[in-house]
gemmi code that builds the backbone of each chain (N, CA, C; Angstrom):
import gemmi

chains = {
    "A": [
        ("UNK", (13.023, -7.301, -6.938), (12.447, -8.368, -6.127), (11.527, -7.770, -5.060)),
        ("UNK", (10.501, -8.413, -4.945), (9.524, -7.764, -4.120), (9.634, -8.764, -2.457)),
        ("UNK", (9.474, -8.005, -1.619), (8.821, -9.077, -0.452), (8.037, -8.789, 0.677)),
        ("UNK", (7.055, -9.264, 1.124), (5.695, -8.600, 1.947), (6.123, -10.105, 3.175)),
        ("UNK", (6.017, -9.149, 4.140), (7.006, -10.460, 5.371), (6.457, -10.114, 7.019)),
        ("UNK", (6.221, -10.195, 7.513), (6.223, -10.239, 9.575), (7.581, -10.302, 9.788)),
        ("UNK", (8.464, -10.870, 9.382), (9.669, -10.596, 9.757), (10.722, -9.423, 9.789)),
        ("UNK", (11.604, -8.993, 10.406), (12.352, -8.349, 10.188), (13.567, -8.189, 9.481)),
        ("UNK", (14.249, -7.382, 8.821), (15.267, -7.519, 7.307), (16.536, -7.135, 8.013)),
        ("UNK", (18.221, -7.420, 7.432), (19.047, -7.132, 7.586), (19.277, -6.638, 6.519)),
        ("UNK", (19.628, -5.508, 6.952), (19.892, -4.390, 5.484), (21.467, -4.411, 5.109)),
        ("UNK", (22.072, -4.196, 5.821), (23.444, -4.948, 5.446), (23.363, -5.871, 4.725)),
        ("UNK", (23.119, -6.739, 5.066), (22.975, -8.291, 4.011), (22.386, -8.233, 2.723)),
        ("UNK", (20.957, -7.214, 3.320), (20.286, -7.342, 1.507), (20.936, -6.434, 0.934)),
        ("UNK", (21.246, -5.238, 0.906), (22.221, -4.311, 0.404), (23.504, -5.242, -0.638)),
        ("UNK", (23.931, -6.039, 0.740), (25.237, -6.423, -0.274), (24.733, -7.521, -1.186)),
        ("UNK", (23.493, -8.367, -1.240), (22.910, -9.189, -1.831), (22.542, -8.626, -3.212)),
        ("UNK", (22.208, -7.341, -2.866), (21.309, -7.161, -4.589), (22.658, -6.433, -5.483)),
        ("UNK", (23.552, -6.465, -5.252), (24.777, -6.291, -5.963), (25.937, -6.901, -6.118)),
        ("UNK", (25.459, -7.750, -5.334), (26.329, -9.334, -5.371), (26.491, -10.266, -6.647)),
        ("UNK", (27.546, -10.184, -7.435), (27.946, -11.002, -8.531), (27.410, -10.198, -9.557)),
        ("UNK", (27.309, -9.124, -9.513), (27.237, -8.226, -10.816), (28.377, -6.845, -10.742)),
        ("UNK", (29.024, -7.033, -11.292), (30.564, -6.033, -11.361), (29.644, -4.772, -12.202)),
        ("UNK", (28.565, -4.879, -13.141), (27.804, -3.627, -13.443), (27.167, -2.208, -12.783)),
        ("UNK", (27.278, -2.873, -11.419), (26.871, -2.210, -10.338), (27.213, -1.236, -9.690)),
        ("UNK", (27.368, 0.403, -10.327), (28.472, 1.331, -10.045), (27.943, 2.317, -8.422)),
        ("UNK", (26.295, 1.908, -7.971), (25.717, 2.265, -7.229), (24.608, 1.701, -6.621)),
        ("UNK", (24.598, 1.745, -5.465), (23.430, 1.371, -4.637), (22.815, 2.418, -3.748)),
        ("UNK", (21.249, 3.037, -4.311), (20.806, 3.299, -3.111), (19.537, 3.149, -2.524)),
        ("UNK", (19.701, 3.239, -1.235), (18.358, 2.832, -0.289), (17.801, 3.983, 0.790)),
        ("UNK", (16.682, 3.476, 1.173), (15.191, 4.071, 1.963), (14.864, 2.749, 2.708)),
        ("UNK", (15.365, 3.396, 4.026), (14.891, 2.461, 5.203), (13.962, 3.234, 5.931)),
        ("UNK", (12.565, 2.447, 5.865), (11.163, 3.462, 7.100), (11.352, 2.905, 7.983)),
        ("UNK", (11.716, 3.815, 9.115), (11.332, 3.141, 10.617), (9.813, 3.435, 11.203)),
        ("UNK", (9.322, 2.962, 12.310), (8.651, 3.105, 13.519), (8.990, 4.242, 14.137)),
        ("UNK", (8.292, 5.766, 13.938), (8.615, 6.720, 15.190), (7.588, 6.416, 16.470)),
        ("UNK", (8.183, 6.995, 17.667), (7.902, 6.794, 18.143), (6.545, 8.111, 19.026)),
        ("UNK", (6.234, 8.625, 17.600), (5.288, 9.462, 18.397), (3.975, 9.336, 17.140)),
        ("UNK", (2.580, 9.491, 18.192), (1.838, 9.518, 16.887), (0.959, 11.076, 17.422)),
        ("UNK", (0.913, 11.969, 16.691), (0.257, 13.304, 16.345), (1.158, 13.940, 17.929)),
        ("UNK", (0.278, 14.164, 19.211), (1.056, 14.523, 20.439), (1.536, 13.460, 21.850)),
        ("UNK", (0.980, 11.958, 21.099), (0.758, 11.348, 22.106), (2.253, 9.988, 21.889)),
        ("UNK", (2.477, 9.431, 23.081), (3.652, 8.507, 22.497), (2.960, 7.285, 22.436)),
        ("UNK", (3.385, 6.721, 21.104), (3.089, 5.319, 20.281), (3.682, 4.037, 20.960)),
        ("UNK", (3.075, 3.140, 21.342), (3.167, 2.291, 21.760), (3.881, 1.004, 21.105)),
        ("UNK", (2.789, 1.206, 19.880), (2.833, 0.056, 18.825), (2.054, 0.298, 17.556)),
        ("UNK", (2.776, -0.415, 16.620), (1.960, 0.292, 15.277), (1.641, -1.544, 14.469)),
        ("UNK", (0.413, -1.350, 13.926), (-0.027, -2.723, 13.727), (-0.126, -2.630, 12.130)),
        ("UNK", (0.517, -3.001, 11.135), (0.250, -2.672, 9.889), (-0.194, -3.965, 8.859)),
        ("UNK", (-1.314, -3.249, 8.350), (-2.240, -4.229, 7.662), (-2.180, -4.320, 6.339)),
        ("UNK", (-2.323, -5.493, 5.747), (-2.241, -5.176, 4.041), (-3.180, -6.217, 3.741)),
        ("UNK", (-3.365, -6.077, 2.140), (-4.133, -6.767, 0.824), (-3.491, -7.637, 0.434)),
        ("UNK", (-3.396, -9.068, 0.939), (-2.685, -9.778, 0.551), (-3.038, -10.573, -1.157)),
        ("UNK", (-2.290, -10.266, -2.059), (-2.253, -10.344, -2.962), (-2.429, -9.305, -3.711)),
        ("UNK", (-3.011, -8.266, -3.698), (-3.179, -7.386, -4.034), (-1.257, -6.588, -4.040)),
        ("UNK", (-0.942, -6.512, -2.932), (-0.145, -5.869, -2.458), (0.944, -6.404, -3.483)),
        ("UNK", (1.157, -7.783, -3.399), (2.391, -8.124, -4.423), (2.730, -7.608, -5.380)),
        ("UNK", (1.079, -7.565, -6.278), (1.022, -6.899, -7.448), (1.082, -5.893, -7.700)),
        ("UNK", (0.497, -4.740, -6.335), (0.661, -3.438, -6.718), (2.474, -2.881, -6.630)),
        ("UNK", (3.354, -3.891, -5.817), (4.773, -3.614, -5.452), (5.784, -4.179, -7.022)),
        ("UNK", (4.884, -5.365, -7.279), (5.703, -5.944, -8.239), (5.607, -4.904, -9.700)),
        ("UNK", (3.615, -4.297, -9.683), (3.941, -3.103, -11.132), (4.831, -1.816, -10.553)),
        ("UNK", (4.912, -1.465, -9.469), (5.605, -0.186, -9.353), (6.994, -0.379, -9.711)),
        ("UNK", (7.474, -1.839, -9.444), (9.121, -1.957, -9.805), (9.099, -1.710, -10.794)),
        ("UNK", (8.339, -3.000, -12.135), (8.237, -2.459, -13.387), (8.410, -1.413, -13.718)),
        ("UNK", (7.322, -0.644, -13.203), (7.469, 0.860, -13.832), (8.871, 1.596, -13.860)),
        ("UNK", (9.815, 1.431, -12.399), (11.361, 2.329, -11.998), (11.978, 1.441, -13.112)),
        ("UNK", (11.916, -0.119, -13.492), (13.130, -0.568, -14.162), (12.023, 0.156, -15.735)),
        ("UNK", (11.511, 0.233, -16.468), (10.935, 0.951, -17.505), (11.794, 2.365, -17.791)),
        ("UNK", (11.633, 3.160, -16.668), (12.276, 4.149, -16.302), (13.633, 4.652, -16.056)),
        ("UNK", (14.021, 4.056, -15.685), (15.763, 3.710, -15.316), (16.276, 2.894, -15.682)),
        ("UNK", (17.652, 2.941, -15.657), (18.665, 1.856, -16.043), (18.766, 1.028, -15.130)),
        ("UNK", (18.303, 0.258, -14.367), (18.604, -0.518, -12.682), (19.061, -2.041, -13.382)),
        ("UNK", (20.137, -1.952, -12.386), (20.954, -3.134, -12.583), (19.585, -4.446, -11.540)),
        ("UNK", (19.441, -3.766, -10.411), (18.793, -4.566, -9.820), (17.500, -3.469, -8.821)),
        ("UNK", (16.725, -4.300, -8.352), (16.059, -3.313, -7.380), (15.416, -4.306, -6.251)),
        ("UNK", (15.207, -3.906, -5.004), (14.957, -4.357, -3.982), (13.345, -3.710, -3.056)),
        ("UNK", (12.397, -4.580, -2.753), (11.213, -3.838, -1.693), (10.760, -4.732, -0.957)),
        ("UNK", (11.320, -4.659, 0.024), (10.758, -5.417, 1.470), (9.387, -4.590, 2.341)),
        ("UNK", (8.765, -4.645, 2.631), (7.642, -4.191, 3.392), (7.302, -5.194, 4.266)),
        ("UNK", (7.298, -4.990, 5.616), (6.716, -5.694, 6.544), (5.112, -5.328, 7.312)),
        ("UNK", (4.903, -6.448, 7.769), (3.321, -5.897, 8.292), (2.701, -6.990, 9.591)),
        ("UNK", (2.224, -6.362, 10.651), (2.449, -6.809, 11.780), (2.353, -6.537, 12.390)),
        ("UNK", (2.719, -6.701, 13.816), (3.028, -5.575, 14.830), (3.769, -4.867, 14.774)),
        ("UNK", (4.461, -3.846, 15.090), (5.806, -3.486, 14.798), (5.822, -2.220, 16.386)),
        ("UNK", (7.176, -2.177, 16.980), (7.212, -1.201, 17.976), (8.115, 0.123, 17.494)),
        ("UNK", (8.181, 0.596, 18.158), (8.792, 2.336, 17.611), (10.529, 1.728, 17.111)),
        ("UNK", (10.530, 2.337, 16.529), (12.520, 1.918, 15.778), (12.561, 0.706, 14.939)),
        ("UNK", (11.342, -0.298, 14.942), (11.552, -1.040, 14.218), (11.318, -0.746, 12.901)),
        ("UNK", (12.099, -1.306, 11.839), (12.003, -0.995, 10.258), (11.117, -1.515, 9.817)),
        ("UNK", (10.019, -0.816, 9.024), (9.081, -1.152, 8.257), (9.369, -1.613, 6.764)),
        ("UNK", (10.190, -0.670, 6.512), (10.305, -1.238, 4.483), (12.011, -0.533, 4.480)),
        ("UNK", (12.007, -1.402, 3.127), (13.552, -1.344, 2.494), (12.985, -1.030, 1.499)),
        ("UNK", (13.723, -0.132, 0.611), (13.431, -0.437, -1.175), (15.250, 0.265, -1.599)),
        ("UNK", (15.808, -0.524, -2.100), (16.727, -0.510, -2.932), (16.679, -0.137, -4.218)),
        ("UNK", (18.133, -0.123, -4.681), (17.805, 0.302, -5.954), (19.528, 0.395, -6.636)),
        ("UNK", (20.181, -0.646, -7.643), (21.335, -0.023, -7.787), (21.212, -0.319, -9.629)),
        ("UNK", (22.212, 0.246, -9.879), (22.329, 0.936, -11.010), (23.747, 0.822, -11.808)),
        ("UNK", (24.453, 1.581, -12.512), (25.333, 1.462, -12.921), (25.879, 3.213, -12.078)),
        ("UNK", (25.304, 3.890, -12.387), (25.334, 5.183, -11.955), (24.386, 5.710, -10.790)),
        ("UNK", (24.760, 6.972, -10.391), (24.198, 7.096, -8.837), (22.498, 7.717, -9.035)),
        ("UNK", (22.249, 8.543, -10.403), (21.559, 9.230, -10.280), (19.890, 8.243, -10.882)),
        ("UNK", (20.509, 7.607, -11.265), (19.197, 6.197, -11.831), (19.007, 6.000, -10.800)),
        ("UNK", (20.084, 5.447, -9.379), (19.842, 4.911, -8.240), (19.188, 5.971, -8.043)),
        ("UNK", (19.429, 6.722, -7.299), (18.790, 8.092, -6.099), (16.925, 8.208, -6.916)),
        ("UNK", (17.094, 8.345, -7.809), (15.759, 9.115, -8.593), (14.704, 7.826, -8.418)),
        ("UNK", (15.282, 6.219, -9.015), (14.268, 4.953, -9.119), (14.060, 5.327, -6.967)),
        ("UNK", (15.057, 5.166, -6.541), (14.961, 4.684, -4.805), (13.589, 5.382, -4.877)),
        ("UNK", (13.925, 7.109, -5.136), (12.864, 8.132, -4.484), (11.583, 7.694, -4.785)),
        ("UNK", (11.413, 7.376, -6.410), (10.146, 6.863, -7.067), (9.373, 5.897, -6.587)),
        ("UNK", (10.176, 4.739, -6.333), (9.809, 3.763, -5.147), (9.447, 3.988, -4.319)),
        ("UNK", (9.588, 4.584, -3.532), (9.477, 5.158, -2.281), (7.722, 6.045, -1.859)),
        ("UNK", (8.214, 6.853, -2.926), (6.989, 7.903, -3.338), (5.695, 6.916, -3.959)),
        ("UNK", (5.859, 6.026, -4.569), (4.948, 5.656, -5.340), (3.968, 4.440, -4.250)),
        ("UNK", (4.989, 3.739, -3.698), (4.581, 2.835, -2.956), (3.862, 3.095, -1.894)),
        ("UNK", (4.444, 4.511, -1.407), (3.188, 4.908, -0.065), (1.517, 5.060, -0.660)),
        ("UNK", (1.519, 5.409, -2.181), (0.121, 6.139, -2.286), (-0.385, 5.326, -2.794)),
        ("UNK", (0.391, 3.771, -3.598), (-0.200, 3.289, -4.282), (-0.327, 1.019, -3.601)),
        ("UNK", (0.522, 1.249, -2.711), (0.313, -0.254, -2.191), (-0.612, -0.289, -1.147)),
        ("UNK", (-1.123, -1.710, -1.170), (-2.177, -1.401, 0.014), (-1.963, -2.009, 1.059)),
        ("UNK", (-1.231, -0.739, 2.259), (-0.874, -1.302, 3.186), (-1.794, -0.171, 4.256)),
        ("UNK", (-2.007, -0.301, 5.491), (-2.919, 0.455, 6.092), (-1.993, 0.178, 7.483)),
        ("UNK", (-1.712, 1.892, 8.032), (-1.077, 1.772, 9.682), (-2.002, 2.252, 10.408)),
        ("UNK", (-1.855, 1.210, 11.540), (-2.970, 1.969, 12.984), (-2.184, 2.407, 13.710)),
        ("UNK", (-2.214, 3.591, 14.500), (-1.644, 3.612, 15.763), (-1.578, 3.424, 16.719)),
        ("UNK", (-0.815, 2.667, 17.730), (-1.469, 2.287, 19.278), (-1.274, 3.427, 20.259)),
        ("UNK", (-1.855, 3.818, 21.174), (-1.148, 5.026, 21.823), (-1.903, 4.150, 23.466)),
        ("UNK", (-1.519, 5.393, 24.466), (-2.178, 4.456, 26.182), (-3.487, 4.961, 25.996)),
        ("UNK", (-4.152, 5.899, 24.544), (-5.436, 6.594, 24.623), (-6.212, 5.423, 24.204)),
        ("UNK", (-5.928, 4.423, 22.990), (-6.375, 4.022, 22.167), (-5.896, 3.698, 21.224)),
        ("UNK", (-6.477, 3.428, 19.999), (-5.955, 3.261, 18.755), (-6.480, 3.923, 17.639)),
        ("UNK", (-6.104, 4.132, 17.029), (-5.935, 5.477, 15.710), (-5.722, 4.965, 13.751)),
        ("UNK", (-6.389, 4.596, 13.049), (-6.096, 4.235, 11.378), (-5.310, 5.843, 11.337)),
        ("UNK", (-4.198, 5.783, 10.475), (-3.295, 7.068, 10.310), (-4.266, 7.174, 9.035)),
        ("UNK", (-4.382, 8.737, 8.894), (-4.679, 9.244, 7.714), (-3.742, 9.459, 6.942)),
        ("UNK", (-4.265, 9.298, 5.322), (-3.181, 9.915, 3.871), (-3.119, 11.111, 4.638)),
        ("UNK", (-1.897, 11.347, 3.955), (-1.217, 12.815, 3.853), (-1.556, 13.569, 2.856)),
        ("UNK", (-1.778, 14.393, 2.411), (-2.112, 15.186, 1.117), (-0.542, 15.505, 0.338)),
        ("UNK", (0.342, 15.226, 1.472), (1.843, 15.654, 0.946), (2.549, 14.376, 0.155)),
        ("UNK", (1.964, 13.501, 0.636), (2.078, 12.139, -0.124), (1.529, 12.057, -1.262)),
        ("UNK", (0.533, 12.593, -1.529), (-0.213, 12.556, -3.093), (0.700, 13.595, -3.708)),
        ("UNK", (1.303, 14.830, -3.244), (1.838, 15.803, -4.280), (3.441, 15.165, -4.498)),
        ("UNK", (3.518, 14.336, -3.509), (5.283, 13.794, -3.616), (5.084, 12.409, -4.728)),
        ("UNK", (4.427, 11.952, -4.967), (3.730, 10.846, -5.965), (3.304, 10.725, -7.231)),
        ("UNK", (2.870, 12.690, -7.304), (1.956, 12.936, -8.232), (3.338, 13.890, -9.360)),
        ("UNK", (4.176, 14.058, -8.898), (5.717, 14.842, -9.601), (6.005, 13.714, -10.560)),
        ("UNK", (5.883, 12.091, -10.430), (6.401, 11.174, -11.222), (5.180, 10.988, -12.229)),
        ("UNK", (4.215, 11.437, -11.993), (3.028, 11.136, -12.966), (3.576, 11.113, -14.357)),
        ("UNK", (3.717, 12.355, -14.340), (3.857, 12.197, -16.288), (5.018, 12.224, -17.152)),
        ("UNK", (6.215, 13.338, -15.811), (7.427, 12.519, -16.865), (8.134, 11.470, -16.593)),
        ("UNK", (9.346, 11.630, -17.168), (10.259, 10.062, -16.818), (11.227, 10.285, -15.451)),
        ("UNK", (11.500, 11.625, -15.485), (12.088, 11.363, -14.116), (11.595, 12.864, -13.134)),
        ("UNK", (12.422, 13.440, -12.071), (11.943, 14.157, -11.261), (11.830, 15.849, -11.636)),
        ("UNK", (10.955, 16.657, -11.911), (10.551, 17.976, -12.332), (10.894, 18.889, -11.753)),
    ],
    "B": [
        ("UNK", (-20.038, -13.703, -5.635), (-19.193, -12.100, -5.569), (-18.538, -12.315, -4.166)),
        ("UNK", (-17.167, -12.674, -4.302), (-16.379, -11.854, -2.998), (-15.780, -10.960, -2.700)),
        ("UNK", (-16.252, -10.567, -1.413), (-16.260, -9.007, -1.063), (-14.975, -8.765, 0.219)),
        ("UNK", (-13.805, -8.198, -0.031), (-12.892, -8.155, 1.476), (-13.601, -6.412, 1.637)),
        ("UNK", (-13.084, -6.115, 3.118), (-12.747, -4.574, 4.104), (-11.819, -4.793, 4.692)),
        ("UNK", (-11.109, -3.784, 4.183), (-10.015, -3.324, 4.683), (-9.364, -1.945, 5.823)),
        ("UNK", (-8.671, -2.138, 6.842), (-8.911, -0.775, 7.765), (-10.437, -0.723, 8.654)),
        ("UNK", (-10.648, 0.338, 8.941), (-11.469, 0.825, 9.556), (-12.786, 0.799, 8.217)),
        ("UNK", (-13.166, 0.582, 7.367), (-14.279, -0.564, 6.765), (-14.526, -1.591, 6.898)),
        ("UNK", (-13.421, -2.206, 7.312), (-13.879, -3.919, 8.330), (-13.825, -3.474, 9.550)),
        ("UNK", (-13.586, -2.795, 10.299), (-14.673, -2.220, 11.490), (-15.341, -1.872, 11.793)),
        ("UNK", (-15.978, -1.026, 11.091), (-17.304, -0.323, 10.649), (-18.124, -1.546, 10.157)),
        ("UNK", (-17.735, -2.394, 9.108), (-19.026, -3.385, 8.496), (-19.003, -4.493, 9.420)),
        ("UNK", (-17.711, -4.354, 10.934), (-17.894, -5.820, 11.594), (-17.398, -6.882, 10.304)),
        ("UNK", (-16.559, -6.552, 8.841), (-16.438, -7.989, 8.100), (-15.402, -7.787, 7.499)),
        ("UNK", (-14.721, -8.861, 7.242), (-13.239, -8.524, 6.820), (-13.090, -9.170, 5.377)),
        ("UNK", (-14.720, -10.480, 5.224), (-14.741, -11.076, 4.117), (-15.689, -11.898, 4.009)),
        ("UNK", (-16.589, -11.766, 2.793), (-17.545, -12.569, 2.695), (-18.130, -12.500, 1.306)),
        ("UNK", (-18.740, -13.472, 1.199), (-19.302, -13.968, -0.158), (-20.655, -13.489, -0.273)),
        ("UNK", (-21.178, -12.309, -1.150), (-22.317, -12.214, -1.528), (-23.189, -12.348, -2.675)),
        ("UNK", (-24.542, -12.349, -3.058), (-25.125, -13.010, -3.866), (-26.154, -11.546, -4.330)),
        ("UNK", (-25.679, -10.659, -4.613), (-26.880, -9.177, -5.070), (-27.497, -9.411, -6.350)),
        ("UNK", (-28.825, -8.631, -6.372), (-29.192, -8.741, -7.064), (-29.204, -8.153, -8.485)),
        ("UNK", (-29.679, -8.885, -9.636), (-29.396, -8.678, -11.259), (-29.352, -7.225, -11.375)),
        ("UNK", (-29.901, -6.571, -10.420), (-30.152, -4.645, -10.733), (-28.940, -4.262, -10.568)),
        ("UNK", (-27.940, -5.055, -9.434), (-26.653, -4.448, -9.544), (-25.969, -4.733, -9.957)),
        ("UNK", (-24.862, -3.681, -10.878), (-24.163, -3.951, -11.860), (-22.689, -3.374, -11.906)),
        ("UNK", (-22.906, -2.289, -10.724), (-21.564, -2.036, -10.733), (-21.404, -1.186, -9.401)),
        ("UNK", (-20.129, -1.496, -8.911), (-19.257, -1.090, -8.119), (-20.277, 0.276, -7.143)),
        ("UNK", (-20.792, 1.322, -7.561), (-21.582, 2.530, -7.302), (-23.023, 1.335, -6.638)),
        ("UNK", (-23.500, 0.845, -7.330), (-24.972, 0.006, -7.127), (-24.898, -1.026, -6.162)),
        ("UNK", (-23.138, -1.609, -6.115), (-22.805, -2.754, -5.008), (-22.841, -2.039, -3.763)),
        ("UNK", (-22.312, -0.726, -3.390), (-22.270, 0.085, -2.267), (-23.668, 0.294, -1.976)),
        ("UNK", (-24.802, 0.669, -2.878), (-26.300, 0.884, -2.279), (-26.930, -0.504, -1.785)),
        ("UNK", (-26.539, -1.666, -2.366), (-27.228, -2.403, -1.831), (-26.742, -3.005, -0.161)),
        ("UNK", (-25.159, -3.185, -0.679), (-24.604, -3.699, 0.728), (-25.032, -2.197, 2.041)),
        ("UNK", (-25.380, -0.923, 1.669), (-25.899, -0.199, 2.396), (-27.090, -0.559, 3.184)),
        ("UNK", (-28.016, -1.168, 2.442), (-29.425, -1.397, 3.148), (-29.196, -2.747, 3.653)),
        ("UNK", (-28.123, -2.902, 4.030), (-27.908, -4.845, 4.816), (-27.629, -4.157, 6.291)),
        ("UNK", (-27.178, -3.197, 6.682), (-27.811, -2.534, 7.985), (-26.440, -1.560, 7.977)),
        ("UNK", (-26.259, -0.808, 9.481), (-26.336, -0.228, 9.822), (-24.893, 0.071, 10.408)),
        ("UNK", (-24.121, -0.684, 10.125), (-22.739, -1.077, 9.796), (-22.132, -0.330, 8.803)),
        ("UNK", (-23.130, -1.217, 7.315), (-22.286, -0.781, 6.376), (-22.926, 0.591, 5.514)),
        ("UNK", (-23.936, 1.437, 6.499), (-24.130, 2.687, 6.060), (-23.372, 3.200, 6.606)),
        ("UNK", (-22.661, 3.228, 7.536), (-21.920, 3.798, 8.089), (-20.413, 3.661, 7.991)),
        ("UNK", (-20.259, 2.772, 6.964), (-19.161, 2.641, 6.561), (-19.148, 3.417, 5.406)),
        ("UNK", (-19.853, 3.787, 4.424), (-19.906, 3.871, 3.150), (-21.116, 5.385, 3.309)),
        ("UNK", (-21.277, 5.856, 4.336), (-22.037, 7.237, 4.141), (-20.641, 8.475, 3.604)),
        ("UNK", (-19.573, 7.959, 3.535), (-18.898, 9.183, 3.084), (-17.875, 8.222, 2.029)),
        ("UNK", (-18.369, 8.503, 0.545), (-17.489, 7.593, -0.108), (-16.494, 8.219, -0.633)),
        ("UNK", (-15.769, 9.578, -0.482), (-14.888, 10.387, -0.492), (-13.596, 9.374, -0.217)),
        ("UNK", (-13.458, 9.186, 1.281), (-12.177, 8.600, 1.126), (-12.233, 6.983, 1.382)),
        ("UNK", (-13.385, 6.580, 0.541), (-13.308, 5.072, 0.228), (-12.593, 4.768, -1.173)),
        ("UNK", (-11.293, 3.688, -1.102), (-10.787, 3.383, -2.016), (-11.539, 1.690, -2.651)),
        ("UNK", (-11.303, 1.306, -4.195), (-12.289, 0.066, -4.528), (-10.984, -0.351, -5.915)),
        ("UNK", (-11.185, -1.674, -4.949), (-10.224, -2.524, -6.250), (-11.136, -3.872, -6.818)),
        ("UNK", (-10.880, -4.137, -7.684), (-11.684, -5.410, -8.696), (-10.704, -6.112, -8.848)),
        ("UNK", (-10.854, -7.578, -8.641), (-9.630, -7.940, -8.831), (-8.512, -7.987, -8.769)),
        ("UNK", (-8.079, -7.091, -7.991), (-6.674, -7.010, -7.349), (-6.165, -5.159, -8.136)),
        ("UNK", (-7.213, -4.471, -8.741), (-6.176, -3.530, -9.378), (-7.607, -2.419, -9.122)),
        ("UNK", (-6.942, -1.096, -9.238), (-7.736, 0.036, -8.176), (-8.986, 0.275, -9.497)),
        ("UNK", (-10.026, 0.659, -9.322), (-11.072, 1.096, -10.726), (-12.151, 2.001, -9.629)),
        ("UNK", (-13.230, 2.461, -10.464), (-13.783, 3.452, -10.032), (-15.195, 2.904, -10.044)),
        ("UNK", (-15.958, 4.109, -9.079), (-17.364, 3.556, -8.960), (-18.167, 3.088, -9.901)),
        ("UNK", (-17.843, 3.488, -11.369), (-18.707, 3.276, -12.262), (-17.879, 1.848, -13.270)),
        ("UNK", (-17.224, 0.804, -12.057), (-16.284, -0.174, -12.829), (-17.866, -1.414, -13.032)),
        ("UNK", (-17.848, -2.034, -13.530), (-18.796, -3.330, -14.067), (-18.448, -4.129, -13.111)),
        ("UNK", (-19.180, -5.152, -12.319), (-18.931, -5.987, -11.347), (-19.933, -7.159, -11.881)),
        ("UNK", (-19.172, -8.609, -11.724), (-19.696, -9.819, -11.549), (-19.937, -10.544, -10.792)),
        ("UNK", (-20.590, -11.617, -10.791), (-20.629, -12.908, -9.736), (-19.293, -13.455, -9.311)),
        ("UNK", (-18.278, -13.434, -10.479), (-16.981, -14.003, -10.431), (-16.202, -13.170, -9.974)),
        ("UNK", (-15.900, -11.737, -9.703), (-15.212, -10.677, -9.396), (-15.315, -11.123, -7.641)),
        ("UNK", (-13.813, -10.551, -7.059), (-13.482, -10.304, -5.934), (-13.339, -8.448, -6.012)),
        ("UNK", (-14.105, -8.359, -5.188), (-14.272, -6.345, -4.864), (-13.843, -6.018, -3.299)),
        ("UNK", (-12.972, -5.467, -3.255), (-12.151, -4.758, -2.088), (-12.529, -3.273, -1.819)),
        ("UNK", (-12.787, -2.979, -0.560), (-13.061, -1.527, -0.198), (-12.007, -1.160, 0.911)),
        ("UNK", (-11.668, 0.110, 0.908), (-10.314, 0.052, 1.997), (-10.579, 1.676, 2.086)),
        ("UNK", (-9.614, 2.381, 2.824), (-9.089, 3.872, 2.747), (-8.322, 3.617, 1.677)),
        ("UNK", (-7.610, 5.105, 1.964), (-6.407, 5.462, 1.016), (-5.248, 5.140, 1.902)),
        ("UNK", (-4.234, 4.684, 1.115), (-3.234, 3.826, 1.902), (-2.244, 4.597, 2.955)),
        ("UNK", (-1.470, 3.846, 3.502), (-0.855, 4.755, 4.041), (0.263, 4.013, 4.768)),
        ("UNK", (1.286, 3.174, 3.475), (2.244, 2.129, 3.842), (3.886, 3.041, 3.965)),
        ("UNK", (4.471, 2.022, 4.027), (6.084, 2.812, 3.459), (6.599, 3.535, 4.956)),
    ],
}
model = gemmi.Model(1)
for chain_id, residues in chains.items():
    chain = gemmi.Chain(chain_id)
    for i, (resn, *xyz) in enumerate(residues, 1):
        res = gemmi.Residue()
        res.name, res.seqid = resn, gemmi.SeqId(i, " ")
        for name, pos in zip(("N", "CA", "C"), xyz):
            atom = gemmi.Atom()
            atom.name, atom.element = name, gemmi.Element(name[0])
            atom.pos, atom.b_iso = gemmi.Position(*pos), 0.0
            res.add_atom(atom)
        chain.add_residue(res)
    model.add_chain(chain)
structure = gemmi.Structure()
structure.add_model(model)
structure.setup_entities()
């Protein structure tokens, strides 16, 4: 299940939600992003995160595809928020449960990995200097680019 | 042809979305960037380094040399940086 929201998530709740009424469910695991509170040397104020609306659904809804293709997932979960957001607040959930732990752990990571390089979401930074678009990471393309061609992690 | 910017390309072009009408010479995605270039001084400067400009058609990522229509929605953004 995908969801692109301004609001904020209870992870407790969705946790016990996406394994709720399925006894198949031998594991759940999750990746919660927070808000740090520093951006490069300066302290972050506020982080304003922008997306492609519609775009974004689709690029969240093929990446699930792809982990349930890939894995055995009983169920899977991706919340992404976008907004204002201040330091500690949670940006994204992505779940992931399974029958077994290691479908979970490997789909979570994939999710995780895939969604930074490939959804279109864009963070600014606020700082007391100004404001800042964060640049890709190059470490994000090589953590992204490990799921390219086989089925699970190399 | 509608056109979104995304990030710091809708700051640079001043536009976050708009409907344009180019001409029959342009045909694709590479030729849409030269023309919306000579509409001023904005969007050369948005698009003088197309390195880390990202371009979706329709909602899904393709490359400079993708075919573009009257009916196509074309998105320009960075490279993302969600999660």
């Amino acid at each position: 299940m995908i969801r692109v929201q301004r609001e904020d998530f209870d992870t407790g709740a969705e946790l016990a939600r996406l394994s709720a009424d399925n006894l198949g469910v031998g594991g759940v695991a999750a990746f919660v992003g927070l808000v740090r509170d520093m951006a490069g040397d300066e302290t972050l104020t506020a982080m304003e995160l922008e997306h492609y609306p519609g775009m974004t659904e689709k690029a969240l809804a093929d990446i699930e595809a792809e982990a349930k293709r890939r894995w055995p997932l009983e169920a899977s979960l991706i919340i992404h928020r976008h907004g204002t957001l201040e330091p500690g607040d949670r940006i994204v959930l992505v779940a992931t449960a399974s029958a077994h732990r290691q479908a979970a752990f490997e789909a979570c990571q994939f999710l995780v990995d895939w969604l930074k390089t490939k959804a279109p979401f864009w963070k600014r930074e606020e700082t007391a200097g100004g404001h800042r678009w964060v640049d890709a990471r190059s470490a994000d393309d090589t953590q992204a680019a490990r799921w390219e061609s086989g089925k699970a992690a190399g | 042809m509608k056109i979104v910017y995304f990030a710091w390309l809708r700051e640079k072009t001043g536009c976050a979305e708009e409907e344009v009408s180019p001409p029959e010479s342009v045909t694709d995605v590479r030729g849409l960037v030269e023309w919306l270039c000579s509409r001023g001084d904005g969007y050369a400067e948005a698009f003088a380094d197309l390195g880390p400009v990202r371009v979706a058609v329709n909602l899904e990522y393709v490359k400079l040399d993708q075919a573009v229509g009257p009916d196509d929605e074309v998105a320009f953004f960075p490279p993302v940086t969600g999660g």
